[in-house]
C-alpha positions in Angstrom: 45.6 112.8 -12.4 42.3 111.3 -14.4 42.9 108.3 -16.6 40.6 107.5 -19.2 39.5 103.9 -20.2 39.6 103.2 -23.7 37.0 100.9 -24.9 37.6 98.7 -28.2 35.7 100.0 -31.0 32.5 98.0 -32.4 34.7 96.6 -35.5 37.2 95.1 -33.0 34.5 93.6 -30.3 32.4 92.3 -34.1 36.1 91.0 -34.9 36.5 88.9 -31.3 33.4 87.9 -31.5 33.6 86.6 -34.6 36.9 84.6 -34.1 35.3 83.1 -30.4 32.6 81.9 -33.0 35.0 80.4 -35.2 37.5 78.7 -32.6 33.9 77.5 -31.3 32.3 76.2 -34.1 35.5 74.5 -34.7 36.5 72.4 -31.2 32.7 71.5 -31.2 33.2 68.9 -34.0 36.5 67.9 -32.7 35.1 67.6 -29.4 32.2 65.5 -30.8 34.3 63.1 -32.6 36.1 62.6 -29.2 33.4 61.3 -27.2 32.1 59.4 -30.4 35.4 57.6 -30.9 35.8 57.1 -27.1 31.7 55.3 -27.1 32.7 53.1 -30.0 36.0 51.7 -27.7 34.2 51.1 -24.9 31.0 49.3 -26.4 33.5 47.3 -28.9 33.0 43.6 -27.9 36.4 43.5 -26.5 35.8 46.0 -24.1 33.4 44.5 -21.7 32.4 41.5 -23.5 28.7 39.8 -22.7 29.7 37.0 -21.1 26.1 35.4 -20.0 22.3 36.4 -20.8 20.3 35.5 -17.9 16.2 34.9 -17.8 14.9 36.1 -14.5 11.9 34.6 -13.9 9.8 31.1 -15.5 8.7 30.5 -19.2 5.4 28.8 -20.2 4.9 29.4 -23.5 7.4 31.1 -24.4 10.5 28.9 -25.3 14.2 29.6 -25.0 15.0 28.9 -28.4 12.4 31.7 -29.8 14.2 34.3 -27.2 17.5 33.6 -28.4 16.3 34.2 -32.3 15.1 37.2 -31.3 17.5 38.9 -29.0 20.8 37.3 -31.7 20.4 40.1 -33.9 21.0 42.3 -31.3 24.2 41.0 -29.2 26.7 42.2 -31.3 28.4 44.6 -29.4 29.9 44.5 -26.0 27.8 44.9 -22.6 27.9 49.0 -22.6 27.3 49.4 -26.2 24.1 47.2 -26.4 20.5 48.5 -27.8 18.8 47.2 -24.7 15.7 49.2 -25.7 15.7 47.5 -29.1 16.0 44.0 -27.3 13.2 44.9 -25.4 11.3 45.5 -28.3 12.2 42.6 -30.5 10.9 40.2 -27.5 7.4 41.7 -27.0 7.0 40.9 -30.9 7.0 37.5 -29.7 2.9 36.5 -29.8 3.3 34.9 -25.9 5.2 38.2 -24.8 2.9 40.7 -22.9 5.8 42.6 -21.5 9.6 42.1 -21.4 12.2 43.9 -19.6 16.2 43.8 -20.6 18.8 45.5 -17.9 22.6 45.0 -17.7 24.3 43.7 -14.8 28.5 44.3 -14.5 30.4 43.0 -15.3 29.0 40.4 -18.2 25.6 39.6 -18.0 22.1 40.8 -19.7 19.1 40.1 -17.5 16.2 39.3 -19.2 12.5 39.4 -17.3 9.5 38.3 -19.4 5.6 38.5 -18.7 3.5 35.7 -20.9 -0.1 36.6 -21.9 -2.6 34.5 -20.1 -5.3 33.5 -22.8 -8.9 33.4 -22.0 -10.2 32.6 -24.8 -9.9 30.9 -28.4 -10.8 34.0 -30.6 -11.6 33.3 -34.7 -8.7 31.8 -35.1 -6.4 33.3 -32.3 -6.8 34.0 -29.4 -7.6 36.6 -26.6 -5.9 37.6 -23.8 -7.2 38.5 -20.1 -6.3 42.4 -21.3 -8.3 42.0 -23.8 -5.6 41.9 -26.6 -5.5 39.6 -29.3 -2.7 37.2 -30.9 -2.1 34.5 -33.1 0.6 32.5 -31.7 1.5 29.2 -33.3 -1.7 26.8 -33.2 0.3 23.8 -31.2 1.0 26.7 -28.3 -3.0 26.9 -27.7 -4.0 25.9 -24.0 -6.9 22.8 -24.2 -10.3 23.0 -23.0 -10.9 27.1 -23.7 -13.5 28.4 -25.2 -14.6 29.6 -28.8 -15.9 33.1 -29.8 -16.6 34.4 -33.2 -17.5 37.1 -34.6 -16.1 40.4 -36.1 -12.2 42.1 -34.4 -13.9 45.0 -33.3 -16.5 43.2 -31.4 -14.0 41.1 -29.0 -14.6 43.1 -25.8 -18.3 42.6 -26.2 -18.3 39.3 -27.0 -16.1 38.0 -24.6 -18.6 40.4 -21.5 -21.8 38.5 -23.2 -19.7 35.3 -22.7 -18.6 36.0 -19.1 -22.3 37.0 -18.5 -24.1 34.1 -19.3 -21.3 31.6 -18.2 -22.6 33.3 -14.6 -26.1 33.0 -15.4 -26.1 29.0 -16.8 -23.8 28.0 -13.5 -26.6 27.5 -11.1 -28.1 25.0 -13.8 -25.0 23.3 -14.6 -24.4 24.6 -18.3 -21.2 25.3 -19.4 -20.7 27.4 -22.9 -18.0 26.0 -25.1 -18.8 28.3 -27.9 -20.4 32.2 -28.3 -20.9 33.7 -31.9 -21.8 36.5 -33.1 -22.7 36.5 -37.0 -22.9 39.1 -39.3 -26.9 39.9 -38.3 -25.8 40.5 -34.9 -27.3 37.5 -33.9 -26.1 35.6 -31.1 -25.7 31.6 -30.7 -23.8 29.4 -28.2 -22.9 25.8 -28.1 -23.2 24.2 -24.7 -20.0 21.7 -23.7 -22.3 18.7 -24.3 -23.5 20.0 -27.7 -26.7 21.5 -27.3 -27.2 24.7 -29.3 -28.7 27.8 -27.7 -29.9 30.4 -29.5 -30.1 33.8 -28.2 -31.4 36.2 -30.9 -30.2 39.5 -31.4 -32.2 41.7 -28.7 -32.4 40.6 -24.8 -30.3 37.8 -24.8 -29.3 38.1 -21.5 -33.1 38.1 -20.5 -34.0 35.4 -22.9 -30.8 33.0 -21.1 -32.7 34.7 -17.3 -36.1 33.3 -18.2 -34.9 30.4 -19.5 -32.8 29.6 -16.1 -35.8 30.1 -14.0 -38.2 27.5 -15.8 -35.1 25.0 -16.4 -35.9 23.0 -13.4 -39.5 23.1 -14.4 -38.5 21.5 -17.6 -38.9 17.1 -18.5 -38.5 15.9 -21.6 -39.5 12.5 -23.6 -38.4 9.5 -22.0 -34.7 8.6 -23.1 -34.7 11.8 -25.1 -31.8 13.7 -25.8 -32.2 17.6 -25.6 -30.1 19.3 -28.6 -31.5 22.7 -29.4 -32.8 25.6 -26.9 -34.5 28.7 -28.8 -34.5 31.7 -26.7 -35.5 33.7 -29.9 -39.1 33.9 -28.4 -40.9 37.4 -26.9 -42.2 35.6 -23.7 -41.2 31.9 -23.4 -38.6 29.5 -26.1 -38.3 26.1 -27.4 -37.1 22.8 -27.5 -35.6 20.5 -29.6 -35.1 17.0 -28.7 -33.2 14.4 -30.2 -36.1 11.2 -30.6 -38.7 9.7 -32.2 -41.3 10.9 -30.1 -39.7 14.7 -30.4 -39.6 14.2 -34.2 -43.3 13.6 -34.8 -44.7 16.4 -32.6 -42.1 19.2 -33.3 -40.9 21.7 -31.0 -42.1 22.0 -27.4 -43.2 25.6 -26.5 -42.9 26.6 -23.2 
């Protein structure tokens, strides 16, 4: 005895297919609004309330009040519901923030781990950071005793390697640069800490400031005189200015 196998017909297998796509397209809402609803009761504040926020690590610059403005926004939901990736971000907008990292820790508390800038350098009228970045935190933050460079935003880098440069060339004579610029001409000028000025030109400053540290122990100026001005502007030698009587009457002293 054969028996035959009757397949459904196309318009019958369209028709199941058509009602699975249905039934489909209809529990995946449902099923949606499920695991929405069952989110929103577990991060509700209730739930698994934040019961501490915890720094993890020591601030500088960075003060506690300034972390709690900026984090407050963000704390209003319960420990599994919060942003942490928004915290995150709304503490690196702080100007001393390099980096910040925000991680929950069960049952109740936030962990907070910050990384200040370290400032190198007073830029303009910011400042720069050892990465090269700069900010413009609030002026009473400012460390003491760093030094000044000028000169246009997109020309930080270079300054600050001209500056680094030349503070290694002056250290065998004792100079110490409180202040690099670099003006619109692309000319180069720098302030010593006890006020002399030194200016470098715009071509070969770095051999200019050479030539001029070789001959500087070479160098003896009027009695009781008081060198102010160093011209490194010259081809094959530079000048001096000195603050006297004697210096005034006979000019500059080519060397």
């Amino acid at each position: 005895m054969v028996t035959a196998q009757v397949q459904p017909s196309q318009p019958v297998r369209s028709r199941r297919r058509l009602i699975g796509l249905i039934a489909l397209g209809t529990l995946l809402p449902l099923v949606a609004v499920a695991i929405l609803s069952a989110w929103n009761w577990l991060s509700a504040p209730e739930r698994f309330p934040l019961a501490a926020v915890r720094l993890d690590g020591r601030l500088i610059k960075v003060t506690e009040p300034e972390l709690k403005q900026a984090m407050l926004p963000h704390l209003d939901r319960g420990l599994l519901g919060l942003d942490v990736e928004r915290i995150r971000l709304a503490i690196e907008e702080l100007p001393w923030v390099e980096t910040a990292t925000v991680r929950r820790r069960w049952p109740g508390t936030l962990v907070i781990g910050v990384v200040e800038r370290v400032a190198i350098a007073r830029w303009n009228d910011g400042l720069l950071s050892e990465r090269g970045e700069l900010f413009r935190p609030s002026l009473e933050t400012f460390p003491e005793s760093l030094p000044l460079l000028q000169g246009p935003a997109e020309r930080a880098s270079d300054v600050w390697a001209r500056f680094q440069r030349l503070t290694a060339m002056l250290a065998p004579i004792e100079l110490d640069i409180a202040v690099l610029r670099l003006d619109a001409r692309q000319a180069w000028t720098a302030e010593l800490r006890d006020g002399v000025v030194l200016e470098l030109g715009v071509d070969d400053a770095d051999a200019a400031a050479e030539r001029f540290v070789q001959a500087f122990p070479r160098i003896g100026g009027p009695d009781e005189a008081q060198l102010i001005r160093i011209d490194l502007r010259y081809p094959n030698g530079f000048a001096l200015a000195w603050a006297s009587a004697e210096a005034s009457s006979s000019g500059k002293r080519k060397q």
